[in-house]
C-alpha positions in Angstrom: -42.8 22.0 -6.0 -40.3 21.2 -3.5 -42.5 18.5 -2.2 -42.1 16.8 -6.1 -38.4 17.2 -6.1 -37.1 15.4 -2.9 -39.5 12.6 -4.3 -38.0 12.7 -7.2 -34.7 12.8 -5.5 -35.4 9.8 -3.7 -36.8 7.6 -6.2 -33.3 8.4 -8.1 -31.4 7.6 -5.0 -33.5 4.3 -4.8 -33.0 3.7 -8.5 -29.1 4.1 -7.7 -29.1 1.6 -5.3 -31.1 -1.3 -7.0 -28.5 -0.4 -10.3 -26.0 -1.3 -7.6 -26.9 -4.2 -6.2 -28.2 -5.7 -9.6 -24.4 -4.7 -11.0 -22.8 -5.7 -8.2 -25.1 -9.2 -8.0 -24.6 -9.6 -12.2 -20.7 -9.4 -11.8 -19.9 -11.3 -8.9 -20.5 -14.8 -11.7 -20.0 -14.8 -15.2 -22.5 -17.1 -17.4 -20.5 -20.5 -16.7 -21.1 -19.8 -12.9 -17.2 -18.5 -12.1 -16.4 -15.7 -10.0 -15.4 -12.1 -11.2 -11.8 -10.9 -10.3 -11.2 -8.9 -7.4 -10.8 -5.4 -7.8 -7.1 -3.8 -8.0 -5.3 -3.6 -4.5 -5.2 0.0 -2.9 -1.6 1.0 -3.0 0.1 3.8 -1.7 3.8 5.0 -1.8 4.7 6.3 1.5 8.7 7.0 1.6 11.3 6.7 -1.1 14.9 7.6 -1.3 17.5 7.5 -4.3 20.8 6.3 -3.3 23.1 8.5 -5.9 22.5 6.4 -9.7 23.1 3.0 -7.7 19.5 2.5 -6.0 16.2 3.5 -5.5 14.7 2.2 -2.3 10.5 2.6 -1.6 8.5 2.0 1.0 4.5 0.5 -0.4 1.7 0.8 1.5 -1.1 -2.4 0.7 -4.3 -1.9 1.8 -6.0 -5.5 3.2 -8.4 -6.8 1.1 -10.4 -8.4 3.9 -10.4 -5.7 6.0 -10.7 -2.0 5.2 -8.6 -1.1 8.0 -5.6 -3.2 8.0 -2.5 -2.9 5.6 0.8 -4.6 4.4 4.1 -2.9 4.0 6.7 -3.4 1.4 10.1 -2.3 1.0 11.6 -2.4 -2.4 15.0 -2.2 -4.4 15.2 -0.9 -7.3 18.2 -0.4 -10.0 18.9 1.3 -13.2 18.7 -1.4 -16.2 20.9 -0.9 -19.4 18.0 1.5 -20.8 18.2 4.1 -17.7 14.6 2.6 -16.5 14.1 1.5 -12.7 13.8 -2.2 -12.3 13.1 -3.6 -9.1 15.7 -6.0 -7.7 14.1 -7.4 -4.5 11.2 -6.7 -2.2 10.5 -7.6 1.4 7.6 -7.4 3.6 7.4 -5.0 6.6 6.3 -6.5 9.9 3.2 -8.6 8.9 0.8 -9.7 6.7 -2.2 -6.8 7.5 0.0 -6.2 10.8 -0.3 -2.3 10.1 -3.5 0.1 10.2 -4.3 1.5 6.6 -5.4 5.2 8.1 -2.3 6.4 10.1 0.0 4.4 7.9 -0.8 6.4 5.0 -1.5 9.6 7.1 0.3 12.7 8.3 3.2 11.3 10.3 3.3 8.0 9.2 6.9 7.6 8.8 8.8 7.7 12.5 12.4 6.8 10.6 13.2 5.9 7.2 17.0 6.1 7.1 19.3 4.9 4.0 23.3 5.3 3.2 24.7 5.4 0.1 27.5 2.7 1.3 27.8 -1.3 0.7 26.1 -2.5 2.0 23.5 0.1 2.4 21.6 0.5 5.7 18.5 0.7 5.9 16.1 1.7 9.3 12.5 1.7 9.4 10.0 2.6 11.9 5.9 3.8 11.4 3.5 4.9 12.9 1.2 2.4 14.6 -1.5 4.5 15.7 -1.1 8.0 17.3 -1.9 7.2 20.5 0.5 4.0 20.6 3.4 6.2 18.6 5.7 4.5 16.3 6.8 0.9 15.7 10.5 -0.2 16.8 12.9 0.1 14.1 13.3 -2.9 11.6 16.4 -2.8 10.1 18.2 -4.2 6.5 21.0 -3.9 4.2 20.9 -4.0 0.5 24.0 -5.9 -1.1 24.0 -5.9 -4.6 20.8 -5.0 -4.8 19.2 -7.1 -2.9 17.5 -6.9 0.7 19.0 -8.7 3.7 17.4 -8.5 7.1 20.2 -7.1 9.9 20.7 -6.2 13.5 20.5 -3.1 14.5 
């Protein structure tokens, strides 16, 4: 009996995995030979802060979709529109294209300093975590002036 089961386990478990290839092979061309879309970009909010009714500032974590363990950061401004609904304003990239690592970036500890102001212009400090045993990343620092996002000293 238990014999017939994990055979009949593992013939499911094959079956599974020829499904998957066979889907995997049948989407990856329609019938006129072009290529399927990529899938949706892994995303991740890691900070945000509100800045009274004026701003709304976030900090996006996008995983690389060439390599599992690399990510993107964005920084974005958002204000209220006529309606009362956020709308962003501006966005700026943080550090480098898949300069960050996906794991400790959206892990415990991640943010090392994500400061804001409610003045104008409103600063702005950021600094993550690269990995744990090389600590955090030094501080990039920006002002939003009417709502957009302006690189600045520190």
């Amino acid at each position: 009996m238990k014999r017939t089961r994990t055979r009949a386990a593992a013939a499911l478990a094959s079956a599974a995995v020829i499904g998957v290839t066979a889907t995997s092979a049948a989407g990856a061309a329609d019938a006129s030979g072009a290529a399927a879309p990529a899938a949706a970009r892994q995303t991740r909010q890691i900070a945000s802060s509100q800045l009274g009714q004026d701003y709304r500032i976030t900090l996006t974590a996008l995983r690389s979709t060439s390599d599992q363990y690399a990510a993107s950061v964005r920084l974005q401004v958002f204000e209220p529109n006529r309606a009362g609904k956020w709308k962003e304003t501006s966005r700026v990239r943080v550090g480098a294209v898949d300069g960050w690592f996906w794991f400790p970036l959206t892990g415990k500890g991640a943010i090392c300093r994500f400061s804001t102001a409610s003045t104008e212009p409103a600063p702005v400090a950021v600094s993550l975590l690269i990995t744990p045993s090389i600590g955090c990343s030094a501080a990039a620092h920006y002002e939003i002036r009417d709502g957009r996002i302006h690189a600045s000293a520190p």
